[in-house]
GURO-442791 format. One record per residue: residue in three letters; x, y, z of N, C-alpha, C, O in turn; residue number from 1. Coordinates in steps of 0.02 Angstrom, whole numbers, plus 50000, padded with zeros to 5 digits. Example, Ala and Ser with C-alpha at 12.3 -4.5 7.8 and 13.67 -1.06 7.14 Angstrom:
<atoms>
 res neast nnorth   nup caeast canorth  caup ceast cnorth   cup oeast onorth   oup   n
 Ala 50660  49716 50390  50615   49775 50390 50660  49835 50390 50712  49834 50423   1
 Ser 50642  49888 50354  50684   49947 50357 50645  50002 50394 50670  50057 50402   2
</atoms>
This chain:
<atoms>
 res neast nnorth   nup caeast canorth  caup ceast cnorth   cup oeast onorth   oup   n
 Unk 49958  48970 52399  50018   48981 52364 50009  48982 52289 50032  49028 52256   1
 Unk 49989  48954 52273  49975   48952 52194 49884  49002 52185 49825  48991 52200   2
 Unk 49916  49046 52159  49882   49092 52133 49863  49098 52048 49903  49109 52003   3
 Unk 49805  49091 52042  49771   49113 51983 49768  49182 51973 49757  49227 52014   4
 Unk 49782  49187 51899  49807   49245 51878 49745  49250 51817 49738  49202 51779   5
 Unk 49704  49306 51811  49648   49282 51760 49663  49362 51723 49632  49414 51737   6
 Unk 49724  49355 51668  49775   49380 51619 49697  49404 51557 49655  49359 51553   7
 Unk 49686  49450 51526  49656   49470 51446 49712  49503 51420 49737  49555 51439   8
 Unk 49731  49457 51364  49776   49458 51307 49749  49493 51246 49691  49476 51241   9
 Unk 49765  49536 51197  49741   49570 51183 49731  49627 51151 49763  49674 51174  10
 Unk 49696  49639 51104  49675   49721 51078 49616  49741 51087 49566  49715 51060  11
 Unk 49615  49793 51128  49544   49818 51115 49516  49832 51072 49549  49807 51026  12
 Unk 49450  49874 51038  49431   49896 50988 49455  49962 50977 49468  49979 50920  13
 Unk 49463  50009 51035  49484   50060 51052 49559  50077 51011 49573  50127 50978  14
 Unk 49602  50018 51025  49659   50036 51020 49645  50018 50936 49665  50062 50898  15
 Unk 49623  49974 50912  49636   49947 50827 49592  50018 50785 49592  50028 50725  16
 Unk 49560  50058 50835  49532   50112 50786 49561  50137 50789 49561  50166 50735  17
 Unk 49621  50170 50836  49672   50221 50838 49725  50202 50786 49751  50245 50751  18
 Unk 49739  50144 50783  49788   50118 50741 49777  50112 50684 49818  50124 50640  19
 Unk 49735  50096 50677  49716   50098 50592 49701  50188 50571 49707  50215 50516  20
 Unk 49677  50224 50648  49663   50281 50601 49718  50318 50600 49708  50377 50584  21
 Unk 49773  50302 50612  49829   50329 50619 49877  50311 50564 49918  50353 50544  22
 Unk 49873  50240 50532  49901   50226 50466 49866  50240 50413 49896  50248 50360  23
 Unk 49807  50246 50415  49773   50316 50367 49786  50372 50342 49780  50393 50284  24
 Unk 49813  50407 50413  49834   50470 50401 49897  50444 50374 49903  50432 50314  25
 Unk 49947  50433 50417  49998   50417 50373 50011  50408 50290 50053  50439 50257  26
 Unk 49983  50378 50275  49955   50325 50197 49930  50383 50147 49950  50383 50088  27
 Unk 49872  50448 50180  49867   50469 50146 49910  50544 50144 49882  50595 50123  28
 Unk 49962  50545 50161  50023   50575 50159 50083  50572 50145 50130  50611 50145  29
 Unk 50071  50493 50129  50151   50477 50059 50112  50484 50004 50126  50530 49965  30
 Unk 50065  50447 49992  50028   50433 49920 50024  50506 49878 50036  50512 49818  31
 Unk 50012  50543 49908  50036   50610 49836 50118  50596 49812 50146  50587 49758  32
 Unk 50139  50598 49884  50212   50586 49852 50236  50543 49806 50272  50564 49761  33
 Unk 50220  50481 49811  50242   50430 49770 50204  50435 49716 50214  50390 49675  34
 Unk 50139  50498 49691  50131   50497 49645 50167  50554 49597 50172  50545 49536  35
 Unk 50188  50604 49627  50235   50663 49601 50280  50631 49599 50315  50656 49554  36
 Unk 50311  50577 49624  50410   50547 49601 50373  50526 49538 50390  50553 49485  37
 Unk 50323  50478 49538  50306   50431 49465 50314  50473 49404 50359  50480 49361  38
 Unk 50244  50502 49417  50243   50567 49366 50316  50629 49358 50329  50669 49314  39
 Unk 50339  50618 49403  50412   50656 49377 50456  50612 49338 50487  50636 49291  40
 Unk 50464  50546 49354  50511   50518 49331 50503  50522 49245 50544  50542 49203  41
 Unk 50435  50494 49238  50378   50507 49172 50437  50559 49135 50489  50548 49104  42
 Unk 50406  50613 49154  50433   50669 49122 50510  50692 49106 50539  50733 49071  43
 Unk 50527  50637 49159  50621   50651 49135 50654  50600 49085 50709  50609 49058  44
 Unk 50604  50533 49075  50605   50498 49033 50583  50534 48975 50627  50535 48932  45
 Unk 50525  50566 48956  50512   50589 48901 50560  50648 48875 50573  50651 48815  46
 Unk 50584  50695 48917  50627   50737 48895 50688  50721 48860 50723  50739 48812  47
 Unk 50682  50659 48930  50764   50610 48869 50755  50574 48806 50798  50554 48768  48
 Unk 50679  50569 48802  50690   50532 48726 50687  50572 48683 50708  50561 48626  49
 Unk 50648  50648 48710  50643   50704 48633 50717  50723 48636 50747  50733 48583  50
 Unk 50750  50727 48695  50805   50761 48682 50849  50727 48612 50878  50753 48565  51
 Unk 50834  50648 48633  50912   50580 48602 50849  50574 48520 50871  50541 48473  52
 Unk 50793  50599 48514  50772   50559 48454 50795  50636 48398 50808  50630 48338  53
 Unk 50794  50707 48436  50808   50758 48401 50859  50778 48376 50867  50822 48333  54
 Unk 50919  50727 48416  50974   50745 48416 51001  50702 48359 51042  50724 48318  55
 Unk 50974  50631 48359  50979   50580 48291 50954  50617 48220 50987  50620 48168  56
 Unk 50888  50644 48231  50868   50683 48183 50926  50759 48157 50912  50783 48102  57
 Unk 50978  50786 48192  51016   50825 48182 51083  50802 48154 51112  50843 48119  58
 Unk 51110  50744 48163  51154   50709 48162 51143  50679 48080 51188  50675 48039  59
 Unk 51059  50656 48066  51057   50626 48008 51083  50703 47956 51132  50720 47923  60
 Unk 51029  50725 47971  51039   50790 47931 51108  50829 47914 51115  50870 47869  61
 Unk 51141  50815 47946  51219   50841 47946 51285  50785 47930 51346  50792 47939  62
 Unk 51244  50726 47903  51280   50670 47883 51265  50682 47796 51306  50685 47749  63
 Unk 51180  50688 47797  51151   50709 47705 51194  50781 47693 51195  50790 47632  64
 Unk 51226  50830 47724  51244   50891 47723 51324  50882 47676 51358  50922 47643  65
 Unk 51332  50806 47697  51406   50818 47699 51415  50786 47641 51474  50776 47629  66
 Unk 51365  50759 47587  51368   50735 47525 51386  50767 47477 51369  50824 47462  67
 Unk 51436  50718 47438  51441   50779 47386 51431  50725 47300 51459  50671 47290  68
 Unk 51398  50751 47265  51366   50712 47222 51295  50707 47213 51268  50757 47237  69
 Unk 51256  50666 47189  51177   50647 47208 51161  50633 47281 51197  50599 47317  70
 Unk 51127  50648 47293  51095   50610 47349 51062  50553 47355 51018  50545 47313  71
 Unk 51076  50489 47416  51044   50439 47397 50990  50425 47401 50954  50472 47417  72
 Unk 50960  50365 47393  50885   50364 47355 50874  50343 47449 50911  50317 47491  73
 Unk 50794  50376 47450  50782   50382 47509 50787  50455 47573 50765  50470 47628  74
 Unk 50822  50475 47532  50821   50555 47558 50808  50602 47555 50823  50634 47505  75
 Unk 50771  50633 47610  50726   50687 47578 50750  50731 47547 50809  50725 47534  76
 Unk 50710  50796 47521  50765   50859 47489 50788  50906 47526 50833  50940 47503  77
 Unk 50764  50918 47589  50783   50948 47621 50857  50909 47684 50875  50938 47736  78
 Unk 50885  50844 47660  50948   50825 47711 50897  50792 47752 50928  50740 47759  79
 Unk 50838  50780 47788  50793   50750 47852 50779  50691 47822 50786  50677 47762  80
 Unk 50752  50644 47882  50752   50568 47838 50690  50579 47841 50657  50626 47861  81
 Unk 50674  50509 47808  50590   50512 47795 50537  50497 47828 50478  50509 47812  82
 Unk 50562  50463 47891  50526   50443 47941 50558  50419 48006 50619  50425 47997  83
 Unk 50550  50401 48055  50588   50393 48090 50622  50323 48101 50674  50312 48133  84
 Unk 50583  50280 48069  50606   50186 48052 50685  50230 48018 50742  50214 48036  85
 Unk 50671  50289 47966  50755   50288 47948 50805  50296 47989 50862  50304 47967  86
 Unk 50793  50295 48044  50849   50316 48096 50879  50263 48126 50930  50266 48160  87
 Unk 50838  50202 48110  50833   50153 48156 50857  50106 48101 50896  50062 48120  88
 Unk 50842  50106 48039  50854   50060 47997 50924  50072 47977 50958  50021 47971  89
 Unk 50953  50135 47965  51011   50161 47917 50987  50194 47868 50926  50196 47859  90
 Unk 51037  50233 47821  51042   50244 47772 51131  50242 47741 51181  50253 47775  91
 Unk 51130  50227 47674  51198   50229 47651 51208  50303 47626 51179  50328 47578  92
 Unk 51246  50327 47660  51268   50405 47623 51328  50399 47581 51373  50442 47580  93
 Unk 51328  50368 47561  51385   50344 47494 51447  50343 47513 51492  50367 47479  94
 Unk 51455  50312 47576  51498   50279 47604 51525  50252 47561 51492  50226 47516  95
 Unk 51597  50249 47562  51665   50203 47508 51653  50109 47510 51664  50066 47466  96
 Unk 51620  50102 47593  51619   50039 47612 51547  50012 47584 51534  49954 47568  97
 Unk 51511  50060 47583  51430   50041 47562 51393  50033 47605 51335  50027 47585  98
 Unk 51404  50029 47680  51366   50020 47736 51323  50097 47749 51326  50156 47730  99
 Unk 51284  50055 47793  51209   50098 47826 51244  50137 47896 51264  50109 47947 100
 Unk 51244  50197 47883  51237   50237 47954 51163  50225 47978 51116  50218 47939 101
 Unk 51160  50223 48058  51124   50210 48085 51111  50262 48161 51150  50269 48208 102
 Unk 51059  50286 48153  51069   50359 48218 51045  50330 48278 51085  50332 48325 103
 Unk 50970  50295 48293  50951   50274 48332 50933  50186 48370 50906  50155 48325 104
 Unk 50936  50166 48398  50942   50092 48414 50870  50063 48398 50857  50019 48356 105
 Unk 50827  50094 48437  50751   50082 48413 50720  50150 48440 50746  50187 48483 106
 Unk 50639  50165 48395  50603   50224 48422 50593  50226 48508 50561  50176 48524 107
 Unk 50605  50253 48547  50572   50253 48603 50510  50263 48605 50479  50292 48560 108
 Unk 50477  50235 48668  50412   50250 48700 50375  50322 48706 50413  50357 48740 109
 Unk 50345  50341 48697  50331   50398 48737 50277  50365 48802 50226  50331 48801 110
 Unk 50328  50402 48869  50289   50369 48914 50223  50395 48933 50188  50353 48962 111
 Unk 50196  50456 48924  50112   50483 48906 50071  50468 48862 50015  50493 48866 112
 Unk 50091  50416 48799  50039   50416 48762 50051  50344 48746 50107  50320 48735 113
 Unk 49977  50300 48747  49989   50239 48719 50022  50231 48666 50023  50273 48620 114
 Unk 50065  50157 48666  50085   50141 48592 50023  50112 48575 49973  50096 48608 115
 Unk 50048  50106 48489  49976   50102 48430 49994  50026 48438 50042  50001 48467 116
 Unk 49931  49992 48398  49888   49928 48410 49943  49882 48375 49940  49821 48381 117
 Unk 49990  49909 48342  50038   49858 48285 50102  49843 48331 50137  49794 48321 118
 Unk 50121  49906 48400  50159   49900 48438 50215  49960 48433 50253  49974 48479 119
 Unk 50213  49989 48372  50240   50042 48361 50241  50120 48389 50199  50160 48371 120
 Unk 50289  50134 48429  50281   50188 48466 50259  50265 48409 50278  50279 48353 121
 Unk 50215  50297 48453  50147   50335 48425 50199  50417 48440 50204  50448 48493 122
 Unk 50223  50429 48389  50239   50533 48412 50214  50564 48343 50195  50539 48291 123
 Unk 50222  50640 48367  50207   50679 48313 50262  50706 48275 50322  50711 48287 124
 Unk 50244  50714 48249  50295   50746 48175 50297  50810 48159 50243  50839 48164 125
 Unk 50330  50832 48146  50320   50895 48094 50373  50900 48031 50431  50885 48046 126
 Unk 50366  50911 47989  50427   50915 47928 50446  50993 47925 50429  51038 47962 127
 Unk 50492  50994 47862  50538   51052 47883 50480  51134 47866 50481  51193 47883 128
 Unk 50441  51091 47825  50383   51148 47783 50338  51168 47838 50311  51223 47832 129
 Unk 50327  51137 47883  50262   51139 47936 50297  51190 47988 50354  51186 48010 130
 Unk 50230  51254 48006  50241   51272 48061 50267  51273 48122 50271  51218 48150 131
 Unk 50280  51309 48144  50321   51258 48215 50267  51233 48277 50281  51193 48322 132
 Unk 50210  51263 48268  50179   51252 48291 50113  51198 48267 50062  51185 48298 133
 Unk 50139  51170 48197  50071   51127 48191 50085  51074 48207 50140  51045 48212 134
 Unk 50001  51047 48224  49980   50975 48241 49979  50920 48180 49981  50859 48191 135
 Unk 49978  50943 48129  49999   50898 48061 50038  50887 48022 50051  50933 47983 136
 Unk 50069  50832 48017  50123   50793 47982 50121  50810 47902 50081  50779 47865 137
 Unk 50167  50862 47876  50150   50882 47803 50184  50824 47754 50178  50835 47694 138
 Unk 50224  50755 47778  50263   50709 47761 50302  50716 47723 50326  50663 47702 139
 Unk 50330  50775 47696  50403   50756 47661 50447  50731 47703 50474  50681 47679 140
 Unk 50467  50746 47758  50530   50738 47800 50507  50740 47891 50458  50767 47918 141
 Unk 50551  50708 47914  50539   50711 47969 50606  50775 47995 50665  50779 47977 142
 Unk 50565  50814 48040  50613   50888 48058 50608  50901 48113 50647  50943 48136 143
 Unk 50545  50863 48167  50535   50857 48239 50501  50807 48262 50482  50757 48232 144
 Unk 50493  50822 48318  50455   50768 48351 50445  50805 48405 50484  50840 48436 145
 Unk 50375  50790 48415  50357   50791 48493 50279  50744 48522 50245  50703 48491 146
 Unk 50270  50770 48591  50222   50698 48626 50163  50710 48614 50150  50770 48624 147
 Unk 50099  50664 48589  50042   50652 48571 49999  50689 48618 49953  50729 48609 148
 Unk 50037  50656 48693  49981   50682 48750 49957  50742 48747 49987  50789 48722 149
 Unk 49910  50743 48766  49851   50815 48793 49866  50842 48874 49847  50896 48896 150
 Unk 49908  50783 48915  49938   50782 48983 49949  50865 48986 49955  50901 48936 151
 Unk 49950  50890 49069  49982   50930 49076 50056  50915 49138 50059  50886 49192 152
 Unk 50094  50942 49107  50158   50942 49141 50164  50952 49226 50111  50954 49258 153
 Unk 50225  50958 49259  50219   50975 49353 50215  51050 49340 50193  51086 49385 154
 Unk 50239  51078 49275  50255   51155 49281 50210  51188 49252 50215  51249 49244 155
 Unk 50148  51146 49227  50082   51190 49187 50097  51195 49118 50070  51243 49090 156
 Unk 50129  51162 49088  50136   51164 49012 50132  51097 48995 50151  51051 49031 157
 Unk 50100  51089 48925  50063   51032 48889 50120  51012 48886 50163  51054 48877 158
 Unk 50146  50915 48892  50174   50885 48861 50210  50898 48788 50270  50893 48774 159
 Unk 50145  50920 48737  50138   50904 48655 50169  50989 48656 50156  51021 48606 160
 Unk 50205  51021 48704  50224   51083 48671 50307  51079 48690 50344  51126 48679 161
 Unk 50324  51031 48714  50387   51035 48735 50433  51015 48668 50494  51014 48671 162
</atoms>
C-alpha cells in the first residue's frame, strides 16, 4: 500500500539552454529599441533648448530695439547681448523702475556635448557679423547658438547644423 514514488525535481540542461537562448533573442530585440527612444528623447531635448535659448536671444534683441535714448552699458551695437550669462543675469533697459529684464532661468545643457570642467554648459556661438555657417565665435554679440557635437542625428544631419 504505501508506495514509493522516486519524483526528479527539476531543470534539465536542455531546457535552461532553450531558455536562456530564448531571452537572448528576446533581449537582443528591445535593446536597439530602448536605444533609439534614448537617443530620440536626446534630440527632442536639444531642439527644445535651441528652440527656448533662440527665442530669449530674440526677445532680448527686441527689448534693446525698443530703446529710445542711449543704450545701456552692456549692450552690444547691434541690440544682441553679449553673452549668454546676459540672459540669465538681466539687463536694465532703462526701465522707469530700474530693474533687470531677465530672458532665461539658467543656460541649458546640451545633451550631446559634455559640460566644461568649471560646470558651465559648453554651445557655440555665432555673432551677428559671422557667417551663418561659421564655426567661430567673432564675440561682439551673441546672434545664435547651436550644438558642439560632431553626433549625427536619427535623420542623417549633424547635430552642430541644426
Amino acid at each position: 500500500m504505501n508506495k514509493v514514488r522516486n519524483c526528479k525535481s527539476g531543470v534539465s540542461l536542455i531546457e535552461l539552454i532553450v531558455t536562456l537562448t530564448i531571452l537572448s533573442i528576446l533581449a537582443s530585440l528591445v535593446l536597439p529599441s530602448v536605444q533609439m527612444t534614448s537617443k530620440r528623447t536626446k534630440e527632442l531635448e536639444l531642439r527644445r533648448d535651441l528652440r527656448t535659448m533662440r527665442a530669449a536671444i530674440d526677445d532680448f534683441k527686441k527689448s534693446a530695439d525698443k530703446i529710445t535714448g542711449p543704450p545701456p552699458t552692456g549692450l552690444g551695437k547691434t541690440g544682441c547681448p553679449k553673452t549668454l550669462g546676459q540672459l540669465v543675469e538681466g539687463t536694465d533697459f532703462g526701465d522707469v523702475n530700474g530693474t533687470k529684464k531677465k530672458f532665461l532661468r539658467r543656460i541649458p545643457v546640451d545633451p550631446f556635448h559634455p559640460v566644461m570642467k568649471d560646470g558651465a554648459p559648453e554651445w557655440g556661438l555665432r555673432s551677428y557679423t559671422d557667417n551663418p555657417d561659421s564655426t567661430t565665435w567673432g564675440g561682439d554679440d551673441v546672434y545664435d547658438v547651436y550644438s558642439l557635437s560632431e553626433d549625427t542625428a536619427i535623420d542623417g544631419t549633424k547635430y552642430k547644423d541644426w
